[in-house]
C-alpha positions as CSV (number, residue, x, y, z in Angstrom):
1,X,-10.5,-4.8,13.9
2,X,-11.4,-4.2,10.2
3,X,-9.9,-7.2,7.7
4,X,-7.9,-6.5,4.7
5,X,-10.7,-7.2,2.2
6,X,-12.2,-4.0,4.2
7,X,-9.4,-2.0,4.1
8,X,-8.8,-2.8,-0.3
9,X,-12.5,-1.8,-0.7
10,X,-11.4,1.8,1.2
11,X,-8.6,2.6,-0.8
12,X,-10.4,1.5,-3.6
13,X,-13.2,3.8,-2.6
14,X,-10.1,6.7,-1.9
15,X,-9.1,6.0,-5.1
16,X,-12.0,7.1,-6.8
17,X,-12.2,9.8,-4.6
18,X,-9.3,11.0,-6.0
19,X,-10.0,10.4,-9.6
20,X,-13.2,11.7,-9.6
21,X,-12.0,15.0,-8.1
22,X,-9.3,15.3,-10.7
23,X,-6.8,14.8,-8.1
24,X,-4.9,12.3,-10.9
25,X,-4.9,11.6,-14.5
26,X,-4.9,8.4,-16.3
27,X,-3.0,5.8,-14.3
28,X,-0.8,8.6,-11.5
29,X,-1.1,8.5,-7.5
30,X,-0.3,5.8,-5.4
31,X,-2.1,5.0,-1.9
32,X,-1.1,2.7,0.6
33,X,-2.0,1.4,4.0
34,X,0.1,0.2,7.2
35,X,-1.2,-2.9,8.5
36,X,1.4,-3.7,10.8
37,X,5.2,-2.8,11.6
38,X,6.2,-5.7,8.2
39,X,2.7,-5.4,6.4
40,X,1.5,-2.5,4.0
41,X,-1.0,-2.9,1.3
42,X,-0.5,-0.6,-1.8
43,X,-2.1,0.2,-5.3
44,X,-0.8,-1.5,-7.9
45,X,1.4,0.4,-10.8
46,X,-0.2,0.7,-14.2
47,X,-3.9,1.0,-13.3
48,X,-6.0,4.3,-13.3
49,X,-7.1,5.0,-9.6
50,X,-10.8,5.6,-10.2
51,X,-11.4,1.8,-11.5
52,X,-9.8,-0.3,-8.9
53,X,-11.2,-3.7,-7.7
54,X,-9.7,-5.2,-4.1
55,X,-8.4,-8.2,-5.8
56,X,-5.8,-4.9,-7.5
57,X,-4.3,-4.2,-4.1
58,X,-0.8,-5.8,-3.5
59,X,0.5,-6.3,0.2
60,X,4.5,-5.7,0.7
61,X,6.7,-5.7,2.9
62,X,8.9,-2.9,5.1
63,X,11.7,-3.0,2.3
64,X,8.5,-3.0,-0.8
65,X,9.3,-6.4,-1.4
66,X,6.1,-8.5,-2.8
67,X,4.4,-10.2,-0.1
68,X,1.3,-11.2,-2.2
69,X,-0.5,-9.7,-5.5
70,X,-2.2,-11.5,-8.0
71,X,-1.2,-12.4,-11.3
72,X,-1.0,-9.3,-13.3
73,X,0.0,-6.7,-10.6
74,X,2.5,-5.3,-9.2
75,X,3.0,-2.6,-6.7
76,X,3.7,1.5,-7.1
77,X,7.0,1.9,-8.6
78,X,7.0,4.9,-6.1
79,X,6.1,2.5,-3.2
80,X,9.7,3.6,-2.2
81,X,8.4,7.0,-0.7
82,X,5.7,5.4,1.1
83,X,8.4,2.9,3.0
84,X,10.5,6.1,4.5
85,X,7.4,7.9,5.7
86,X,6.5,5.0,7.3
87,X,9.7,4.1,8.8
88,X,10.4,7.5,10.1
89,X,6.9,8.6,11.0
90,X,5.7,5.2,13.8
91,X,2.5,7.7,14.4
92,X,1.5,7.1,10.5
93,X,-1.1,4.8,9.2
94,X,-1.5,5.6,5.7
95,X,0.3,7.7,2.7
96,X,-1.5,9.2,-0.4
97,X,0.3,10.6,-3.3
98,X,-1.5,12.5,-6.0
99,X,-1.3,15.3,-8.6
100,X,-4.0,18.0,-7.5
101,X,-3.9,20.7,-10.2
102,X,-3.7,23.7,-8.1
103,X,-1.4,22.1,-5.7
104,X,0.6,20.8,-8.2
105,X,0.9,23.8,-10.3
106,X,2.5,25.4,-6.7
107,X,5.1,22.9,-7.0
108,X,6.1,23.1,-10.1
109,X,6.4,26.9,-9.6
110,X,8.9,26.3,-6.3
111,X,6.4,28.1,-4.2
112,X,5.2,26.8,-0.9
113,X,2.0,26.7,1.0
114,X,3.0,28.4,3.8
115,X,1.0,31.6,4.2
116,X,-1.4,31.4,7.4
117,X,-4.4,33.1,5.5
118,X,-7.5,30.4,6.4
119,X,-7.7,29.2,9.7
120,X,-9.0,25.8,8.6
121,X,-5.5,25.4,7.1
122,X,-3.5,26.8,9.9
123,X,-5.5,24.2,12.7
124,X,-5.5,21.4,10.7
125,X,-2.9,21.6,7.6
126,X,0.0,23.7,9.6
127,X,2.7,24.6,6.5
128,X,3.1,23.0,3.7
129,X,7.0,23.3,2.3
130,X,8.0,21.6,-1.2
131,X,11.0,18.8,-1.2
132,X,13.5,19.2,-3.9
133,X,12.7,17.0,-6.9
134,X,13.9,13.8,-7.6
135,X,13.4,11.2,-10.1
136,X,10.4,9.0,-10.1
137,X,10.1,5.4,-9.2
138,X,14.2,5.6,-7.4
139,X,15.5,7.0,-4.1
140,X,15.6,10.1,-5.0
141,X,12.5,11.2,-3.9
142,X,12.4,9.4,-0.6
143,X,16.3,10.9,0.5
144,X,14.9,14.3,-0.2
145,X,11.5,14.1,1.2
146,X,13.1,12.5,4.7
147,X,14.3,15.9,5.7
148,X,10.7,16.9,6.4
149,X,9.3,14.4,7.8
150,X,9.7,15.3,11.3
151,X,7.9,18.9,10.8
152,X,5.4,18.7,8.5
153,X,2.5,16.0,7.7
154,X,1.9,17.3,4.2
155,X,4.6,18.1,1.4
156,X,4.5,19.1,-2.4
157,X,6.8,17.8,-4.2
158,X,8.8,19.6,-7.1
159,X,7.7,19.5,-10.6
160,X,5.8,16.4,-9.5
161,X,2.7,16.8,-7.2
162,X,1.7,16.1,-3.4
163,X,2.3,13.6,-0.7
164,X,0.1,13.6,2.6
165,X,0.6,11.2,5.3
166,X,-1.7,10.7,8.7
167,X,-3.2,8.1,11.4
168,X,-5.6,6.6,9.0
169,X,-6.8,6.0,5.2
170,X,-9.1,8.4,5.7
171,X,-7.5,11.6,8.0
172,X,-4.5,11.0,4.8
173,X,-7.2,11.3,1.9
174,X,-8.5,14.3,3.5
175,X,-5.1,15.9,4.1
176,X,-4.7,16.2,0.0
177,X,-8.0,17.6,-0.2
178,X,-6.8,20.2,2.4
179,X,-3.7,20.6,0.6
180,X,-5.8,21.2,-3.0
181,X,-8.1,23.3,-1.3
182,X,-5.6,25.7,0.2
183,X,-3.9,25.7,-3.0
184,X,-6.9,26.8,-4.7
185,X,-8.1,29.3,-2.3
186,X,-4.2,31.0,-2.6
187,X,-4.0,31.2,-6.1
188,X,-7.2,32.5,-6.4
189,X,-6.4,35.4,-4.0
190,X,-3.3,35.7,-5.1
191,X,-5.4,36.8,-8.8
192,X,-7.3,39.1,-6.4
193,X,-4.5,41.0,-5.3
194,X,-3.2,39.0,-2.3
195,X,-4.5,37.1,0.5
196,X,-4.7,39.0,4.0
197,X,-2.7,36.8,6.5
198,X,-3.0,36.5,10.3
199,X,-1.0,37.9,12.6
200,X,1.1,36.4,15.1
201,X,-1.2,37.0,17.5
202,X,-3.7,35.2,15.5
203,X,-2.2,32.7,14.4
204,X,-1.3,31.9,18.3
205,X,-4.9,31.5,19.0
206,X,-5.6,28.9,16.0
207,X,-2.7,26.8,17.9
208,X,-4.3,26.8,21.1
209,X,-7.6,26.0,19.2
210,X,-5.4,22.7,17.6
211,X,-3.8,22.2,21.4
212,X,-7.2,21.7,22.9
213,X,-8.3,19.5,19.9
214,X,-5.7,17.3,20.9
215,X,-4.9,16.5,17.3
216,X,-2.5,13.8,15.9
217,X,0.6,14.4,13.8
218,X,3.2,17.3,13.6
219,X,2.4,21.0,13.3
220,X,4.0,24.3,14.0
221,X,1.7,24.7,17.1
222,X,3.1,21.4,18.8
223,X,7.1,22.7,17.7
224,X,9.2,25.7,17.4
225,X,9.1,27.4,20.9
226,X,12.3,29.0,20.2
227,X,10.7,32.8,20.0
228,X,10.1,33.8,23.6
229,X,7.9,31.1,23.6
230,X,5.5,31.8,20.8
231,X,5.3,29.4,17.4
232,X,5.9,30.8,14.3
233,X,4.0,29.0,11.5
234,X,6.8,29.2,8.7
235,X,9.7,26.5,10.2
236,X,7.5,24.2,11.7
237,X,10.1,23.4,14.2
238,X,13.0,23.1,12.2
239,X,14.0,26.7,12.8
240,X,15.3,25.6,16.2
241,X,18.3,24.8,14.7
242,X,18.9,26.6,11.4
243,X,17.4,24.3,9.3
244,X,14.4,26.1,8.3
245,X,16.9,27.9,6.3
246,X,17.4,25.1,3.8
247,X,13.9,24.9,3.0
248,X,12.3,26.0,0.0
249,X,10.2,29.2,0.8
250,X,11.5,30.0,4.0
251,X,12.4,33.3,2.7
252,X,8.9,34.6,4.0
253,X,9.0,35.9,7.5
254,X,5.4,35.7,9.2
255,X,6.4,37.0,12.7
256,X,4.2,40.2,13.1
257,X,2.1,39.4,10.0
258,X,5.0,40.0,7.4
259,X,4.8,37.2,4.8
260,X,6.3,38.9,2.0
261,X,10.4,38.2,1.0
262,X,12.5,40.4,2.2
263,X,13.2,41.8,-1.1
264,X,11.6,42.9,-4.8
265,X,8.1,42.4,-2.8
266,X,6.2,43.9,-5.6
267,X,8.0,42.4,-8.2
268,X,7.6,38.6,-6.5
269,X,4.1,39.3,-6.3
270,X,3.7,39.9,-10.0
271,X,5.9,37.3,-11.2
272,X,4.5,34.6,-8.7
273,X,1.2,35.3,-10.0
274,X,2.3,35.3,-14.0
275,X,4.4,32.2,-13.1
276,X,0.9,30.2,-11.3
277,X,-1.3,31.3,-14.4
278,X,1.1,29.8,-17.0
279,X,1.2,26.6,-15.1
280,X,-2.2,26.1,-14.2
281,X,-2.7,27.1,-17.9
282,X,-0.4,24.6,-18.8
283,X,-2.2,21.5,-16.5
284,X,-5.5,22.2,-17.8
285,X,-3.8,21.6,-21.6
286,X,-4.6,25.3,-22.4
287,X,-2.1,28.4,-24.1
């Protein structure tokens, strides 16, 4: 079993993972680490990401309460977000919140990452929907993000940035990369003219690829058998009931390839990609 010195010096080592790929600016993201059903460590608030020691990490409780830091630190103000994936998620070892540019700049836009273009992202990722904003650092965030916690193992949050979750450190740093990559790769074909997406047919085989992987966490392929039995890779599960409904971006309809809203296709396509530009423009401090 690894110690907790081991496991600061990883998140240390995640955090300047995540600095060093301009995954954060100055002090943002937040990381943290179950180490059992009472005991999480966490970054501390305040403190850029890329120059983290061990002796920064603070240890809390299931409620966030302090359980030991030293003097100086404290924990995440958004530590808060990281408690209600934990409690609803019992599969989840680790939570890493950051704000990828690309990613980001999809949030901030309202637009999902749902379009199953890169089979990479379909077999590992799955969908990608945005939870309504709330104000940092309160419950805001948490109440709405708790909606899609049983679907989805990745989120972007509105006007704010990305949260992955997964078994381990690691598999949840690598999530966000996934997450920033697919961003990328979407706005960049988006600039193109449009990505090409996969079929249902397609998009049925990538599942069975992830079935016979046998990999951990929630994904359309292991929900939403609602559809004569096939998965569609837009509800993640929640369509079984309606809910899918509620969430932003399930306006697209990728049954038989479709992706596209039902209406002003041509026009969304143009605006979506004027409305990315400016924002991306906008992160990267430029007119």
């Amino acid at each position: 079993m690894v110690n907790e010195y081991e496991i600061k010096k990883q998140i240390c080592d995640i955090g300047r993972r995540i600095y060093s790929r301009n995954m954060v600016a100055a002090n943002d993201g937040n990381i943290s680490v179950k180490l059992n059903d009472n005991e999480f460590l966490c970054t501390p608030t305040g403190v850029s990401k890329g120059f983290m020691t061990p002796e920064y990490i603070c240890k809390v409780d299931r409620e966030g309460n302090v359980i030991q830091a030293n003097p100086g630190f404290k924990p995440s103000s958004e530590i808060k977000m990281h408690m209600r994936v934990y409690e609803k998620r019992p599969d989840v070892g680790s939570v890493v919140h950051a704000h990828p540019i690309y990613a980001t700049s999809f949030a901030i836009a309202g637009i999902p990452l749902t379009q199953p273009n890169m089979p990479e992202a379909v077999i590992s990722l799955g969908c990608v929907p945005i939870a309504e904003y709330g104000t940092p650092s309160t419950m805001e965030i948490p109440d709405n993000l708790e909606k899609y916690l049983p679907y989805f193992d990745a989120v972007l949050l509105e006007n704010h940035g990305a949260l992955t979750w997964s078994t381990d450190l690691n598999a949840a740093y690598m999530k966000m990369e996934s997450v920033e990559f697919y961003a990328q790769l979407l706005y960049q074909s988006k600039v193109l003219g449009g990505p090409k997406e996969f079929d249902e047919k397609n998009i049925e085989k990538l599942y069975e690829i992830r079935r016979k992987f046998g990999m951990a966490g929630k994904h359309p392929a292991n929900l939403c058998l609602n559809k004569d039995g096939k998965n569609c890779h837009n509800c993640g599960g929640a369509c079984q009931d309606g809910e899918f409904k509620k969430f932003p971006g399930y306006q697209y309809d990728f049954v038989g390839g479709d992706s596209k809203p039902a209406e002003n296709n041509a026009a969304s396509d143009a605006q979506l990609v004027a409305e990315i530009t400016k924002q991306v423009m906008a992160q990267l401090g430029m007119k």
